[in-house]
C-alpha positions in Angstrom: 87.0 -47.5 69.6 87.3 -48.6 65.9 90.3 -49.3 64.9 92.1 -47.1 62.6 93.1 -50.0 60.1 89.9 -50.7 59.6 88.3 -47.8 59.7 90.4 -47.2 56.9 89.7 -49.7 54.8 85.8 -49.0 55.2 86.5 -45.7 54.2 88.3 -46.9 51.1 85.8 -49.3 49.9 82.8 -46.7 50.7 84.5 -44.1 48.5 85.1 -46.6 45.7 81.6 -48.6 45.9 78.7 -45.6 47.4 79.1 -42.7 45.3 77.2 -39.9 46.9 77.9 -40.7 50.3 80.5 -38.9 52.4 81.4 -38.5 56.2 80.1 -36.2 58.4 82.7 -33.2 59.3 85.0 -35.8 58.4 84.5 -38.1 61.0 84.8 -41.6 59.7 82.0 -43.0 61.9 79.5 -41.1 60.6 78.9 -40.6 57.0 75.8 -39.1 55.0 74.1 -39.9 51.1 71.0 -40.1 49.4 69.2 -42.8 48.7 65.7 -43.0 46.3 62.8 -44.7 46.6 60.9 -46.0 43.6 59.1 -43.6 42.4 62.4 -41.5 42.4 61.5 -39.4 45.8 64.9 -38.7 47.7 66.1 -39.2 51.8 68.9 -38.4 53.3 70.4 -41.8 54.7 73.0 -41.6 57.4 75.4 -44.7 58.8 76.7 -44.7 62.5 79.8 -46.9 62.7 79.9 -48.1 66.1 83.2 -48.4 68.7 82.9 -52.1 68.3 83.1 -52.3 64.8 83.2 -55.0 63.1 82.3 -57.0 65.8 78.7 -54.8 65.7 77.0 -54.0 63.0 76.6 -50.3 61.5 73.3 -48.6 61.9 71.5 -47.4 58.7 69.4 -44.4 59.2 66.7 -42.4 57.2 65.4 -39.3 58.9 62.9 -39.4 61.8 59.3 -39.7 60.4 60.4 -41.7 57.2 58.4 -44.5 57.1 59.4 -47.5 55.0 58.5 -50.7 54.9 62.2 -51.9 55.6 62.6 -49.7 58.6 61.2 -49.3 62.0 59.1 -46.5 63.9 62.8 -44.9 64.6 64.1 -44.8 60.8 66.4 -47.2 61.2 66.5 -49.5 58.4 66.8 -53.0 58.6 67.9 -56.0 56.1 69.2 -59.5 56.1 72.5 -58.3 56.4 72.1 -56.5 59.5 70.4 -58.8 61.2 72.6 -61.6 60.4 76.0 -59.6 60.9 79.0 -61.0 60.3 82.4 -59.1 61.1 83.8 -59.8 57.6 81.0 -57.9 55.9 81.5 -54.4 54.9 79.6 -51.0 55.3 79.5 -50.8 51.2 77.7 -54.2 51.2 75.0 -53.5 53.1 74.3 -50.2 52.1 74.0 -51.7 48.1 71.6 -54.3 49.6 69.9 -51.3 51.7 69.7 -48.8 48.5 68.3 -51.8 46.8 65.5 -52.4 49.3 64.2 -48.9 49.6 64.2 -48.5 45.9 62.0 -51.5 45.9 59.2 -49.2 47.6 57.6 -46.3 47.9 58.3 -43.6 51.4 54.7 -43.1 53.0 56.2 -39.4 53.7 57.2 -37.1 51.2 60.8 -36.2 52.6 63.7 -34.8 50.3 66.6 -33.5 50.5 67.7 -30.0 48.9 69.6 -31.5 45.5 72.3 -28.6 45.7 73.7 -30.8 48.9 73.6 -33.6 47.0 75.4 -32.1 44.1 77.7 -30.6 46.6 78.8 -34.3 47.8 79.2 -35.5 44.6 81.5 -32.3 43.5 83.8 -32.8 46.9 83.9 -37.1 46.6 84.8 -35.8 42.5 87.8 -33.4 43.8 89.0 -35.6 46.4 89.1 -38.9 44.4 90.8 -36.2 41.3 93.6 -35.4 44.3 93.7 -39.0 45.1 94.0 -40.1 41.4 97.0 -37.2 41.3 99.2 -38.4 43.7 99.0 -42.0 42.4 100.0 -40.8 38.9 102.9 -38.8 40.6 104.1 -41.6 42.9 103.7 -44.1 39.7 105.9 -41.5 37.8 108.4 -41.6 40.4 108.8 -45.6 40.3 109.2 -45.3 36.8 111.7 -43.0 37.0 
């Protein structure tokens, strides 16, 4: 199992550096965006962070019958980062470098995802980084004082 410290810190980073993306049912292993390709057509991507993480790398996922030329017959996408995994890298840095190579193409599959979701995510990760935001101001207020 992942350990909570550094689950945490992934967490942390993703919220600060992948806008759009959030965890599933709030499990921290799991988490859900969008990504685009270049001509602007949308996918859901998901990320699986596994038990041994960081010593195994996360898996990157578009849904089953995307077709991409940076992922394989399964969906799963893969880039240099993967494949040469490190345990200091983080989730955030290869998800940049994996929105930056499926921009680069086209999907061979028109797939979408319904925009309200999208919008949905992007309301909640805006009121939870609002609540987030509060607190600090009311903790700083408190050292002040």
């Amino acid at each position: 199992m992942t350990d909570d410290a550094i689950l945490s810190k992934e967490t942390f980073l993703l919220y600060q550096n992948a806008y759009g993306f959030e965890p599933i049912q709030w499990n921290l292993t799991k988490w859900r965006g969008v990504v685009k390709d270049r001509h602007g057509q949308t996918a859901e991507m998901r990320i699986n962070i596994p038990d041994r993480f960081p010593f195994d790398p996360p898996e990157f996922l578009l849904p089953e019958g995307t077709q991409h030329p940076v992922t394989d017959p399964c969906g799963k996408i893969l880039t240099r980062s993967i494949h040469r995994w490190k345990s200091s890298t983080h989730v955030y840095q290869v998800l940049r470098e994996a929105r930056q190579a499926i921009s680069s193409s086209a999907f061979s599959q028109s797939i979408s995802v319904n925009k309200n979701d999208h919008n949905d995510t992007l309301s909640r990760q805006i009121d939870n980084l609002r609540q987030s935001l509060a607190i600090k101001n009311k903790e700083l207020n408190e050292l002040k004082n």
